[in-house]
C-alpha positions in Angstrom: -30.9 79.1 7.2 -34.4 80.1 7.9 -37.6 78.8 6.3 -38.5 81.3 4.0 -41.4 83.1 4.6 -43.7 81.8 1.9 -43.2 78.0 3.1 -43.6 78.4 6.6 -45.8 75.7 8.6 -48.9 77.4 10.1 -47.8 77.6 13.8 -49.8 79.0 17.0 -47.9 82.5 17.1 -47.0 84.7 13.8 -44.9 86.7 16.3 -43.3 86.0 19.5 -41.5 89.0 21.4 -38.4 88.1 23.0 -37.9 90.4 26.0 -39.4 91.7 29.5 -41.9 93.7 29.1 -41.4 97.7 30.4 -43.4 100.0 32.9 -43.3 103.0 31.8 -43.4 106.2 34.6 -44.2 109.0 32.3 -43.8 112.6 33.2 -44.3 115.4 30.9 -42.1 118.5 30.9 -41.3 121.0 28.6 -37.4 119.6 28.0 -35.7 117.0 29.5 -33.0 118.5 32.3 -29.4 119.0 31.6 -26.7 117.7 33.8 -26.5 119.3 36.9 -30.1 120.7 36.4 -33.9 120.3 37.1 -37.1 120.9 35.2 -40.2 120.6 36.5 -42.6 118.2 35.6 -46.1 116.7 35.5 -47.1 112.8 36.1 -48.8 111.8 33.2 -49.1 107.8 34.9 -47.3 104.4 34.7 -48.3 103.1 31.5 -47.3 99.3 30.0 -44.5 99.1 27.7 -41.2 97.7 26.6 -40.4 97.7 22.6 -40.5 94.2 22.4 -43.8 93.8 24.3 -45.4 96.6 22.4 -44.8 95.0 19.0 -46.2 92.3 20.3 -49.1 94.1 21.6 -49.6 95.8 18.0 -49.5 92.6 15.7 -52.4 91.4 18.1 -54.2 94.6 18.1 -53.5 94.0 13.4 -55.2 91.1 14.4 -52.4 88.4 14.0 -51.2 85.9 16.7 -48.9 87.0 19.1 -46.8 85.7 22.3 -44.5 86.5 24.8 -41.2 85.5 25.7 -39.6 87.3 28.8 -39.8 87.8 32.7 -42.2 90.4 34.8 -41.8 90.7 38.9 -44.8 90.1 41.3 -45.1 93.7 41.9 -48.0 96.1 41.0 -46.1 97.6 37.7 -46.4 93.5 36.5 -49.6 93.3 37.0 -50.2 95.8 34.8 -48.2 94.4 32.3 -50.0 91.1 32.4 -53.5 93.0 32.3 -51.7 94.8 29.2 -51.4 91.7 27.1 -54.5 90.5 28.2 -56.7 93.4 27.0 -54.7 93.0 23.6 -54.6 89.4 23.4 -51.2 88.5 23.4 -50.8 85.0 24.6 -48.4 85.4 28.4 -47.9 81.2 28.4 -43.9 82.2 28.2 -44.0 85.1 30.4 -42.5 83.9 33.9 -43.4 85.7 37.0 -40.7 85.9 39.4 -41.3 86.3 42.8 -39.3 88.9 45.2 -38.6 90.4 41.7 -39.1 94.2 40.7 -40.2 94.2 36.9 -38.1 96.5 34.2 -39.6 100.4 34.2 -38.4 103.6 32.1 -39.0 107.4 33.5 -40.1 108.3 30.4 -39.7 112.5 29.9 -42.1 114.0 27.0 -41.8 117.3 26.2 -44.7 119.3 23.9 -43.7 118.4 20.7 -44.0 114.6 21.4 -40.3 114.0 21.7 -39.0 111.8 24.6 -36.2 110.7 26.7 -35.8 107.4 28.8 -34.3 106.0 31.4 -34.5 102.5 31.4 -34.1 100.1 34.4 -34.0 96.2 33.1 -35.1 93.3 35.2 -32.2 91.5 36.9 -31.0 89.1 34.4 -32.3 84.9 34.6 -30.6 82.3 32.8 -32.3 80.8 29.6 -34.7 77.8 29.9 -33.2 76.6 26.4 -36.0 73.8 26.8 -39.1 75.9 27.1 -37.1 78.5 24.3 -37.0 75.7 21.8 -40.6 75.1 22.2 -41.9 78.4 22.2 -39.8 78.8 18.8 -41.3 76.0 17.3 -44.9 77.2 17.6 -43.8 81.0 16.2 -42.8 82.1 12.3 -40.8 84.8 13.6 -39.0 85.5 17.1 -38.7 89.7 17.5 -35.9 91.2 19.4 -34.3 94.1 20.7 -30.5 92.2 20.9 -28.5 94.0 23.6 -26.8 91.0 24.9 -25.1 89.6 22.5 -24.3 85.9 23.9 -28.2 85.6 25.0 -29.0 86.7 21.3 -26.6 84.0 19.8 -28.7 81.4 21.4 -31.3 82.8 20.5 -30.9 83.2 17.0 -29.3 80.0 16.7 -32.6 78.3 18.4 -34.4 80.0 16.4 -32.7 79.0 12.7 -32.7 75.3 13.8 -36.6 75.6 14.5 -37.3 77.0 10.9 -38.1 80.5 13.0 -37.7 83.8 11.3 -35.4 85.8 13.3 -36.5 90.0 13.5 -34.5 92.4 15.3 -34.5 96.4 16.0 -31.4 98.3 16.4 -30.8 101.4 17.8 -27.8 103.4 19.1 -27.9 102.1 22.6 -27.8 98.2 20.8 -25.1 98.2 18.6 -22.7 102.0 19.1 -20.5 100.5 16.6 -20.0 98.9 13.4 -18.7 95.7 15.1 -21.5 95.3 16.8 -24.0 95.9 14.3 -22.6 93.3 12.0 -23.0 90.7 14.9 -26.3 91.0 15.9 -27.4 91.5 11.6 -25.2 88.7 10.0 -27.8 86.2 13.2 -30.8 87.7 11.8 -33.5 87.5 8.9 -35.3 90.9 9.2 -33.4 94.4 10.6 -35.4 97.2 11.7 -32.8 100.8 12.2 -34.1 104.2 13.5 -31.5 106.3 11.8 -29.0 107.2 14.7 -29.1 103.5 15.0 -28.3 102.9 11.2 -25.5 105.8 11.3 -23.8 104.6 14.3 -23.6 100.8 13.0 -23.1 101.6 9.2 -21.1 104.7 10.3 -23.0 106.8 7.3 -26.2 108.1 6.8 -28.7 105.6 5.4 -29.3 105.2 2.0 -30.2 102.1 -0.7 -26.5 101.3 -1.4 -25.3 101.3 2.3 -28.4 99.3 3.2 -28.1 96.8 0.4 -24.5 96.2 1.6 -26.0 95.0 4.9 -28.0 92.3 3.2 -24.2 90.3 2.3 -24.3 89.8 5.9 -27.1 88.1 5.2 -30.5 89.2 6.2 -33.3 88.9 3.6 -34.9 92.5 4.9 -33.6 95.8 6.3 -35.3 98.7 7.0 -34.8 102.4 8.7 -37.2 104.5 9.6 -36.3 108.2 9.6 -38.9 109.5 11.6 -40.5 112.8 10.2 -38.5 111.9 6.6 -40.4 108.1 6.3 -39.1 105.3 6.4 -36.9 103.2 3.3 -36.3 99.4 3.2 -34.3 96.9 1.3 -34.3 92.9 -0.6 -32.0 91.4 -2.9 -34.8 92.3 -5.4 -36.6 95.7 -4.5 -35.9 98.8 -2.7 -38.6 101.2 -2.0 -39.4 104.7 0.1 -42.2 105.8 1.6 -42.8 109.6 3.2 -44.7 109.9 6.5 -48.6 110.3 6.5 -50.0 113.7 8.0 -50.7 113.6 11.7 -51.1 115.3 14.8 -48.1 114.1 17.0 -48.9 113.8 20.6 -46.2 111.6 21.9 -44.0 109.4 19.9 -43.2 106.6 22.0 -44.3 103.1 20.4 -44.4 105.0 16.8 -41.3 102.8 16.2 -42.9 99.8 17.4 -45.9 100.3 15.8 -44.1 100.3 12.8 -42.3 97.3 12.9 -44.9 95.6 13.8 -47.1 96.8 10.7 -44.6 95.9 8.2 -44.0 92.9 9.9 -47.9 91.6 9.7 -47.8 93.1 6.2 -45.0 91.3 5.4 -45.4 87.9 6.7 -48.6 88.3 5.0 -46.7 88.2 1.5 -47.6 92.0 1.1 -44.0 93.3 -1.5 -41.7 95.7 0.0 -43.3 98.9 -1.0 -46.8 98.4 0.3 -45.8 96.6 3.4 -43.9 100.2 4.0 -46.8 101.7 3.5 -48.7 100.1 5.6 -46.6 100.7 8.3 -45.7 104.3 8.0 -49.8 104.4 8.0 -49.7 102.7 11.3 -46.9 104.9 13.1 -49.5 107.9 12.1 -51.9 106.6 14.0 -49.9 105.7 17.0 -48.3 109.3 17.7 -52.1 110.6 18.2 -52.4 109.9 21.9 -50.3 109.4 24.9 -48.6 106.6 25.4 -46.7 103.6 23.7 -49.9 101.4 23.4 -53.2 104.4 24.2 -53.4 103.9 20.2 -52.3 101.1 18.5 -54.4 101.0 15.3 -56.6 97.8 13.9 -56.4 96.8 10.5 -59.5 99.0 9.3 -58.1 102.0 10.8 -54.8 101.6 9.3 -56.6 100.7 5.7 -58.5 103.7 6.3 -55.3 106.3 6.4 -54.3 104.3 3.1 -57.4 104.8 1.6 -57.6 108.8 2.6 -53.5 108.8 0.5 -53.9 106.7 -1.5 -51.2 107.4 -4.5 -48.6 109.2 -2.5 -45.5 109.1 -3.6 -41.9 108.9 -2.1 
């Protein structure tokens, strides 16, 4: 098992993201085209992101250490992904360049009410340096995912464990479509983020603090789902607790759900208790869905203190 939170060594990273970073080529449009059809749309830029980079990028930005774990071609669109981490401050010692390589990138459609849809086209899969894994583990409290392939995230996790590593994953629809799936990828992990498509199409039921709690025999110590515009709830052996959404103006949501996880995550690792470390990230999402793009507005601490502060005392 895990070192638990509370008794973990002070190491170089609080959060290394596993993963290859994403550019994103984002179009607005006022909906995303059927099959068979076409919209017409307007280039809004190529933008840095991934989900497991921008959680990275966001626990720097909170002002904790952060790394990276994952692969980038030596094309233009990974260039801007290492200039990315750089302007945040997200260490790029584990973040291989490979050469002749085109880097991941999403067509990201976002239509005026700050919805979107993606296309995502990963980096051609490299084998595992289980030596330079190990290493980067042992300088990090927790190792963040997004666990599509399951056999890579069984080494992963299992790295991970034997390094006293905290293991944090986020699972959506597209991750686990099934209850099989989800079990797999929650019964090799510590902390479990869900959107709530993700959390119905694992748990097969809509979310809630009994079919949540249920996911904890599998053994994680923490799950949470955010429901977008209905908050967010989350789960330990000890406490539950809600928290509703904080007003804002939405201009696009992509990275809200990153942003989150990565505020309750610093929160959390900071020994915050369940119901203020969901606070504090629901306070962090509001800030994020202000401006265009995954990582335009990624909050500091004082802003996110500052929402707080303006609500402070509101309820469930």
């Amino acid at each position: 098992m895990s070192t638990p939170i509370s008794q973990a060594r002070a190491r170089r990273w609080q959060l290394l993201s596993f993963g290859d970073p994403v550019a994103d080529i984002v179009i607005a449009a006022s909906e995303p085209p059927a099959l068979g059809e076409k919209v017409v749309g307007r280039p809004l830029g190529m933008l840095a992101g991934g989900t497991t980079a921008n959680v990275a990028c966001a626990v720097a930005r909170l002002g904790l250490s952060s790394g990276v774990f994952g692969g980038i071609g030596d094309d233009a669109p990974g260039q801007l992904l290492q200039d990315s981490f750089a302007a945040f401050g997200v260490d790029t010692s584990h973040l291989r360049r490979t050469q002749g390589a085109a880097s991941a990138s999403a067509i990201v459609i976002v239509t005026p009410s700050g919805e979107k849809s993606i296309i995502y086209q990963p980096m051609d899969s490299a084998p595992l340096d289980s030596l330079q894994l190990k290493a980067a583990l042992a300088e990090t409290r927790v190792v963040y995912a997004m666990p599509y392939d399951l056999e890579q995230f069984d080494t992963l996790s299992a790295t991970a464990r034997a390094q006293g590593t905290l293991v944090a994953i986020d699972l959506e629809r597209a991750v686990a479509p099934d209850g099989e799936a989800m079990r797999e990828r929650v019964s090799r992990s510590d902390i479990v983020f869900f959107n709530q498509s993700g959390f119905e199409a694992g748990a097969g039921c809509a979310p809630s603090f009994d079919a949540m709690r249920a996911l904890l025999a599998l053994g994680p110590k923490v799950v949470v789902v955010s429901l977008g515009a209905a908050g967010a709830m989350a789960v330990t052996d000890a406490e539950q607790a809600a928290q509703a959404v904080f007003p804002a103006r939405v201009l696009d949501t992509a990275g809200a759900g990153d942003s989150f996880n990565a505020a309750f995550l610093a929160a959390w690792l900071e020994g915050a208790r369940l119901r203020a470390a969901l606070a504090f990230a629901c306070a962090a999402a509001s800030c994020t869905v202000a401006a265009m793009g995954a990582r335009t507005a990624l909050p500091d601490r004082a802003t996110v203190e500052s929402v707080l502060a303006r609500h402070q005392g509101r309820d469930e």
